[in-house]
N, C-alpha and C positions, 0 to 999 in steps of 0.2 A: 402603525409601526411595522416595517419589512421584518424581516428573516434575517438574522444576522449574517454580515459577507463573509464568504469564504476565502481567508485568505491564500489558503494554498492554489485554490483556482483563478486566485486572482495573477498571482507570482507567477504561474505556468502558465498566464494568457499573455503576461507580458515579455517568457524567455528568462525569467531570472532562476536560479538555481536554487532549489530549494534539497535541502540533506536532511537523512533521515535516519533510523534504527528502526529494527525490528522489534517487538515486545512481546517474548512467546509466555512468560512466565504469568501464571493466573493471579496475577497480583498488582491489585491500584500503588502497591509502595514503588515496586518494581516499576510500572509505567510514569509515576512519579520523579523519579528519580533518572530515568531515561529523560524524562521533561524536560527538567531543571538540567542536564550536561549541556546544554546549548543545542541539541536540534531541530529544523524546522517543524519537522514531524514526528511522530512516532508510527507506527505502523502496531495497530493489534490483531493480534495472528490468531484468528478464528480459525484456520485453516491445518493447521498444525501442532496450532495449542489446545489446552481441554476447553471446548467451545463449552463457553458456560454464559447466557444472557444477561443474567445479573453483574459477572464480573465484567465482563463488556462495556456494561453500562457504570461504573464502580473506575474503570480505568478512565473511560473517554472521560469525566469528572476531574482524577488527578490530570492528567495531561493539559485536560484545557484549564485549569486553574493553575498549574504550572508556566504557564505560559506558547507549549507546543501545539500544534492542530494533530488532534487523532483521527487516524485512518483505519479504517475498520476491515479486513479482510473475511469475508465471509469464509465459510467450508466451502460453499458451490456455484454456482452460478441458479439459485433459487430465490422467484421474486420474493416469495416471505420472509426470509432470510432477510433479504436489503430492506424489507418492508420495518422487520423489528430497528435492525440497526440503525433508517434514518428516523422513528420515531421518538430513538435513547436521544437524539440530538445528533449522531451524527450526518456529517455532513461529504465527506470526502470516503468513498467505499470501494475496494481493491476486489475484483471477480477474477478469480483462479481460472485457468482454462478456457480460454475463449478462442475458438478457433475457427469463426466463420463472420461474418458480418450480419447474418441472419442472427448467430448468438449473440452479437454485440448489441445488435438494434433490439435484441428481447430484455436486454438487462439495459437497455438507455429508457427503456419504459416502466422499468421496475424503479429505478430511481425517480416517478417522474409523476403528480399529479394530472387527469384527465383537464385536459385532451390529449395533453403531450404524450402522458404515461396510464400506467394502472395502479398509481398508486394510493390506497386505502384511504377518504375524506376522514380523517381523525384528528383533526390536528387541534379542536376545543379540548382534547384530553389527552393526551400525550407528552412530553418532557419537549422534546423540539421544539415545541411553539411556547414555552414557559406554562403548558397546561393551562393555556390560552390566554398569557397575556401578552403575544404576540398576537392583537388581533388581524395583522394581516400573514400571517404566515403562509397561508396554503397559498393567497394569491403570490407567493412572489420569491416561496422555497423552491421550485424548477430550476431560478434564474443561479442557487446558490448549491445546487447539487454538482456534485464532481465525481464521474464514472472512469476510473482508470479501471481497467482491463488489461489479462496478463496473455501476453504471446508466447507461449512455452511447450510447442511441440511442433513436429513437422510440420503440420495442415497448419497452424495459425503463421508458418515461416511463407506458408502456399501464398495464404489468404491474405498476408498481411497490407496489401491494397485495399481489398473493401474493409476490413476490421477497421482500419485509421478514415476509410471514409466516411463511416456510420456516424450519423449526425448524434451529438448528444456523446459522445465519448469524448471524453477532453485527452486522455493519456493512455498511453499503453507501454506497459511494464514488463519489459522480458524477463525472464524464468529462467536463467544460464544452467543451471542444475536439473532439470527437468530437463530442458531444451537438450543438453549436451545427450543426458538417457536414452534423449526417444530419438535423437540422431545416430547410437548403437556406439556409441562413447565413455559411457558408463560413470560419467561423473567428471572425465576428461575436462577441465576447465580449459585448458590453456590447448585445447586439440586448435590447429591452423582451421579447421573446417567451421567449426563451433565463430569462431573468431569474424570467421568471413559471413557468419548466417547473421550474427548480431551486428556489425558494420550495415549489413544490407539494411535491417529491419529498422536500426536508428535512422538513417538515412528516406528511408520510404512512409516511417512515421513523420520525422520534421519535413518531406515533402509536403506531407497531403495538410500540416501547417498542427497538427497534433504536440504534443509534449510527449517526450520519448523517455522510460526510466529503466533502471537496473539496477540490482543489488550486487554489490560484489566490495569484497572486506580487501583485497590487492590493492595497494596504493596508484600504482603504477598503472593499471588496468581502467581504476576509478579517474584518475587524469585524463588517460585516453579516452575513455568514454565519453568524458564532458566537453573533449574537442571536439569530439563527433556530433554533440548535440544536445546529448545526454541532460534533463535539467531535475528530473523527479530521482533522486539516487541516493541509495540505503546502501552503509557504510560500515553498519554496527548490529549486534546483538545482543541482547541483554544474556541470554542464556552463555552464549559463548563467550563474550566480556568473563562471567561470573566462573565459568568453568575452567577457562582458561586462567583466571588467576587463582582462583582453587588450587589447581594443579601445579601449578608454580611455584607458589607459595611451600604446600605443601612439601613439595618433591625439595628445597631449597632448605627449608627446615629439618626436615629429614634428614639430610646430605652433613648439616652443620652440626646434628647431634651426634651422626654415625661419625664425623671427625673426633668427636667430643670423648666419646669409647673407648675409641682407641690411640 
């Protein structure tokens, strides 16, 4: 018995558009529920959320029993890092900061059993392989790993030739927020310059034959993108969904009681 396929690297080898949300909130209900609203993926933000391994393992569970593929974003571009994450079972792992092709080809080996890779013979006891009743897993998990890698700062704008050519990266994810920072923009989303860095970078990603993605919650922006190429793209937040109707809610309530007063 193989490794189960992945389908999100399957969708991104054939061009079809796969949508997705963020999941920063440390909670299997939260990613749960992001599941179940119809997205392809869900995205868990080790990177920005309280990296905690158990909950990690506790989401990718809802999500994939929900029906979505969970993508696991590490904190860093650290092999044990991807090492825990594809042994929870995931399968599909987003690396923050990658701005050379030498860092991409280090983290296409951290996803990657020997010979390919470095990664840890474990697989008779680990959740990935059903804690080994996948008995072919190791031979044949490589074929099912999916390394998206995120372009989000000048040098990875330099770089973005060899990063998309590094064998064993399937996608790369631009950082529009980071990106626009370190271009001295300050969060600038909509700067003409920012705009022109990311056209290039979709563009030089679907050259070298790569899957090109981006987060961005602009309607308008996210349409654009998808003509350009765009096929891995995060739409949503669970955090910001929640917060922003919080405050609506709130502030509307509020509003209707202070009529009420007076």
């Amino acid at each position: 018995m193989p490794a189960p396929e992945n389908p999100l690297k399957s969708a991104l080898a054939a061009n079809r558009m796969q949508l997705g949300t963020w999941v920063g909130l440390r909670s299997p209900e939260a990613a749960e529920i992001a599941a179940l609203a119809g997205f392809d993926w869900c995205l868990l933000d080790g990177e920005h959320g309280p990296w905690d391994i158990s909950a990690i393992r506790d989401q990718i569970l809802a999500v994939s029993a929900a029906g979505a593929h969970p993508v696991v974003r590490v904190p860093e571009g650290r092999t044990w890092m991807i090492k825990q994450v594809l042994d929870l079972g995931a399968q599909s792992v987003l690396v923050p900061m990658v701005n050379s092709g030498e860092e991409a080809a280090a983290m296409a080996r951290a996803m990657r059993y020997p010979p390919q890779g470095v990664r840890g013979m474990a697989a008779p006891v680990v959740r990935a392989s059903g804690f080994g009743a996948i008995p072919d897993y190791a031979a044949t998990a490589n074929a099912q790993a999916c390394l998206l890698v995120q372009a989000e700062t000048r040098a990875a704008l330099e770089n973005i030739d060899a990063i998309a050519a590094t064998e064993g990266v399937d996608g790369i994810f631009i950082g529009p927020a980071d990106l626009s920072a370190d271009m001295g923009f300050d969060g600038e989303l909509g700067a003409p310059e920012l705009d022109e860095a990311i056209e290039h970078m979709i563009a030089r990603i679907r050259a070298a034959g790569k899957a090109a993605g981006i987060l961005v919650l602009d309607e308008g922006r996210t349409a654009r993108y998808a003509r350009l190429g765009a096929r891995f793209i995060g739409v949503a937040s669970d955090i910001v969904a929640l917060s922003g109707a919080m405050r609506t809610t709130a502030a509307r309530f509020r509003a209707l009681l202070d009529e009420e007063k007076n």
